[in-house]
Each structure stands twice: as C-alpha cells, then as structure tokens.
C-alpha positions as CSV (number, residue, x, y, z in Angstrom):
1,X,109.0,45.5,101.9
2,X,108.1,49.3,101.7
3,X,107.3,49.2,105.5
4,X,110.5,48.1,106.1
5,X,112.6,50.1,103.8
6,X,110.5,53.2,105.4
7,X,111.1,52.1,109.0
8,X,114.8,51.8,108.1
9,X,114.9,55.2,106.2
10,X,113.6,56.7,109.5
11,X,115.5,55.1,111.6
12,X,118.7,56.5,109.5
13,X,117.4,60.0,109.7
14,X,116.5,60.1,113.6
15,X,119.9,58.5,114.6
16,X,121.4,61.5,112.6
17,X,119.2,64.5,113.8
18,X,120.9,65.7,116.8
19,X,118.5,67.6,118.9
20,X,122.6,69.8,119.4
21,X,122.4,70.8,116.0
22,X,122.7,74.4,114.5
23,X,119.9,76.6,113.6
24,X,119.7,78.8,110.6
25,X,117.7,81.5,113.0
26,X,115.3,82.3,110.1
27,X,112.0,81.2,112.0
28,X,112.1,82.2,115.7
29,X,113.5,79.3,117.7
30,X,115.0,79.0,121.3
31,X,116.1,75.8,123.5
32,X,114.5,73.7,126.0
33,X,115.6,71.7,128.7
34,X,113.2,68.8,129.5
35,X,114.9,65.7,132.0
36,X,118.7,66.5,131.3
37,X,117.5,66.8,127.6
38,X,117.9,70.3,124.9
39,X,115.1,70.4,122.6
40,X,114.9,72.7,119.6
41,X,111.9,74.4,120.0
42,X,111.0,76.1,116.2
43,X,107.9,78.9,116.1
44,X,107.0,77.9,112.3
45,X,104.6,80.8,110.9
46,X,101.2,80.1,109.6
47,X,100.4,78.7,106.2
48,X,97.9,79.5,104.3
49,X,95.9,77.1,102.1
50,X,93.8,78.8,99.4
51,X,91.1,77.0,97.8
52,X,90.8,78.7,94.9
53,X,93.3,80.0,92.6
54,X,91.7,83.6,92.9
55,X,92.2,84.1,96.8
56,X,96.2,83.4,96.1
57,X,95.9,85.8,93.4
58,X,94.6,88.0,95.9
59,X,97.5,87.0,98.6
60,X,99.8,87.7,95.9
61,X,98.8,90.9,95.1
62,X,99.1,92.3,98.6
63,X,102.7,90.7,98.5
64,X,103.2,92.9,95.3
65,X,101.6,96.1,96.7
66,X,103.4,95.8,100.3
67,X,107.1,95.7,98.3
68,X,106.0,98.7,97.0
69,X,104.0,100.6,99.3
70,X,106.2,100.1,102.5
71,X,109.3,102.3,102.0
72,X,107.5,105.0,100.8
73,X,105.0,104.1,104.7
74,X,108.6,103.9,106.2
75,X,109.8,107.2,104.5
76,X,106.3,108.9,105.6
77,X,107.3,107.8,109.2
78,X,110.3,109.5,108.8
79,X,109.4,112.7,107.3
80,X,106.3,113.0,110.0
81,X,109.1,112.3,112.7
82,X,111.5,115.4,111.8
83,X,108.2,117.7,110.9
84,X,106.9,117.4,114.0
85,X,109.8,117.9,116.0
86,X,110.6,121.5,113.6
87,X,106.8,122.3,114.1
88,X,107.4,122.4,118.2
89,X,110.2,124.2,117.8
90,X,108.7,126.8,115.8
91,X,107.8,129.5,117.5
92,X,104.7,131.6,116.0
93,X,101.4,130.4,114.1
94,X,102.5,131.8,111.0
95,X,106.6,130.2,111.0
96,X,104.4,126.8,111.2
97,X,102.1,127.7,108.6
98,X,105.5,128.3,106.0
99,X,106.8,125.4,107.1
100,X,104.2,122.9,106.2
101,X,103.4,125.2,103.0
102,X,107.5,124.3,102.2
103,X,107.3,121.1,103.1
104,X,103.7,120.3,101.1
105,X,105.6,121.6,98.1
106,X,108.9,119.4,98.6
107,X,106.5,116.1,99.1
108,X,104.2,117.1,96.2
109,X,107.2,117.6,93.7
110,X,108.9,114.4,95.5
111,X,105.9,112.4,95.2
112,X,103.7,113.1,93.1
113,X,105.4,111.1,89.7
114,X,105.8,107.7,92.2
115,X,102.3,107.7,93.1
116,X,101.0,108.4,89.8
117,X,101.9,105.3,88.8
118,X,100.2,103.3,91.5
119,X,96.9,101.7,91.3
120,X,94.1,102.7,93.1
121,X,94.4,98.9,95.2
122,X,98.6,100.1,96.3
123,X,97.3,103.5,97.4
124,X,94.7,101.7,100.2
125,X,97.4,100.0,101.5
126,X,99.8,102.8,101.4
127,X,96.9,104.4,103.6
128,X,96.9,101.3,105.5
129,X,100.5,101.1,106.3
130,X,100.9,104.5,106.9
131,X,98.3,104.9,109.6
132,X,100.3,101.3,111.1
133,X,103.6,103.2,110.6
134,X,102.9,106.6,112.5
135,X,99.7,105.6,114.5
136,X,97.4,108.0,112.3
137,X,94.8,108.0,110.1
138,X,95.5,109.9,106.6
139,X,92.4,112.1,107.8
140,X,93.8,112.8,111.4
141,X,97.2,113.2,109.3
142,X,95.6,115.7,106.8
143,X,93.6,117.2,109.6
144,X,96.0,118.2,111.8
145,X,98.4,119.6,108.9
146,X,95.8,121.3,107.2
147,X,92.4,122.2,109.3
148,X,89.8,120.5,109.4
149,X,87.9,122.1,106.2
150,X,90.7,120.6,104.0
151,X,90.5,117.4,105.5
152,X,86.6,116.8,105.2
153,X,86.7,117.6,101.3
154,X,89.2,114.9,101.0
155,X,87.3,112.9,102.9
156,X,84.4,113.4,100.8
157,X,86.2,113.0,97.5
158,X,87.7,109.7,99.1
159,X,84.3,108.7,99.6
160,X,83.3,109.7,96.5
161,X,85.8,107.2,94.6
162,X,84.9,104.2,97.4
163,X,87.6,104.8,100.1
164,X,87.6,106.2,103.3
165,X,90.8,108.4,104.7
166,X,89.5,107.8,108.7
167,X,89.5,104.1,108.3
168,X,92.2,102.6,110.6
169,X,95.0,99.5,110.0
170,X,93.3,96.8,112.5
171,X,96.6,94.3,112.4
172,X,93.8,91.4,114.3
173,X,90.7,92.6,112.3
174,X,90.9,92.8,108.7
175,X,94.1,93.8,108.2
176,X,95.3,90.5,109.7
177,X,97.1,89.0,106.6
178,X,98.3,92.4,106.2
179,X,100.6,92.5,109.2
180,X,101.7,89.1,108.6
181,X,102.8,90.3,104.9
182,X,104.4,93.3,106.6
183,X,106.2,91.2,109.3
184,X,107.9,88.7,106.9
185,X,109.1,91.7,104.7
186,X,110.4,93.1,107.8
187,X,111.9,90.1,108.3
188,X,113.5,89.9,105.2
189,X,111.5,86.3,104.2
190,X,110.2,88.3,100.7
C-alpha cells in the first residue's frame, strides 16, 4: 500500500513540475536544450556535514567573524584605493610623508574603538580578508606605508602573540571555507 501511495504521490508531483517553470535566481542556474527539450540546470553550492558538534561551532564562528570583519576589509579597500591614487599625485617625498602621517591619525582615531572590541580570532580574519580584498599582505601593507623597520617590529610582535602579518589569504588552500563564507555573504545568502 505505501509503495503505491508513494508511486502515486510522485507521479502527482512530476506531472506538475514543468521543466518551463520560473526560477527564484538565488543559486546560479541557466537553461539547456537537450532533443527539442529546456532543462533547468541549478549549480547547488556545497554542503558541509560536520561530524562533531565542535567543527560547526567552528563554521559558525567564521560566519560570525566574516559579518563583522568584511566591511571594515571592504572599507580598507576603499581607503587604500583613494590613498594611493593622492600618494602618485603628490609630488615630493616629504608632501607623501604628511599625508600618510594625516591619514594614520584619521584611521587610528576612526578605528581604533571598533577593533578594540574584537577578539584576537576576528582580527586574523580581518588580516585575511584584507590581504583577499586589496591583494596585500598586512606586512607588504605596513611596509610600503611605513619602511621596512616599522614593518619588521610588527612582524615580530605579531609573532610574538602567535600570528604572522606576511601570511597570505590562499582562497584553494586553507582559506577554502573562508571564500566560500565570503561568497555567500557577497551574495547576500547570510
């Protein structure tokens, strides 16, 4: 009796599925055309099956930290965009050297009271998503805004505290889940 009540239901549900149907568009999808026939062809993103509580604690976590850590990545972009473009236009060693002493003070005092109140775990991926944002490492950022002298004594105290300013994002390494976080909240699927 249940075979037949599940063979019906089925039946039911493919006679009303019309492969003409609209789409939503929130997973990628386009149309094919196989022997005078459309066919809905849906890109459905990985799922992830944790098999203990603690790695989707973990996956949760990043979630948390990537809502909070990718405007501020987004705003860095930004910022780096427009100082770089008033750095070529200045003309003399020592115009550049006021401007990023101007604009160290303006980022400090903006700042300094939202990343106070992040954990040492939000700040990595801050780093993280920065570096994926404007293609530098916060050591190659610090670097070439400061010298090189500043930049290896925050490197060392980075180091010091278990983190390191040179390490890159690697989107198909580590940092895999990462950019698959980052791509649904671009997305708008968080």
């Amino acid at each position: 009796m249940r075979k037949w009540l599940s063979i019906l239901l089925l039946s039911v549900v493919a006679v009303s599925v019309s492969a003409q149907s609209s789409y939503d568009g929130r997973y990628t999808s386009r149309s094919m055309v196989e022997e005078e026939d459309s066919i809905l062809v849906v890109h459905i993103p990985p799922i992830y099956k944790f098999s203990r509580r603690a790695d989707m604690r973990r996956y949760m976590r990043l979630i948390r930290a990537v809502k909070k850590v990718y405007p501020i990545a987004q705003e860095a972009k930004r910022e780096m965009a427009l100082m770089e473009a008033e750095l070529s236009r200045l003309p003399s060693k020592r115009d550049r050297e006021v401007y990023i002493k101007g604009i160290q003070k303006m980022i400090i005092k903006q700042y300094t009271p939202v990343l106070k109140k992040m954990t040492v775990f939000e700040g990595k991926v801050l780093l993280k998503l920065i570096d994926r944002e404007t293609k530098y490492t916060a050591y190659e950022i610090v670097k070439e805004f400061r010298g090189g002298f500043v930049a290896g004594f925050w490197q060392a105290m980075a180091r010091l505290f278990g983190n390191n300013l040179k390490m890159g994002y690697q989107p198909e390494g580590e940092d895999k889940m990462l950019e698959q976080i980052v791509t649904y909240y671009e997305a708008g699927l968080l």
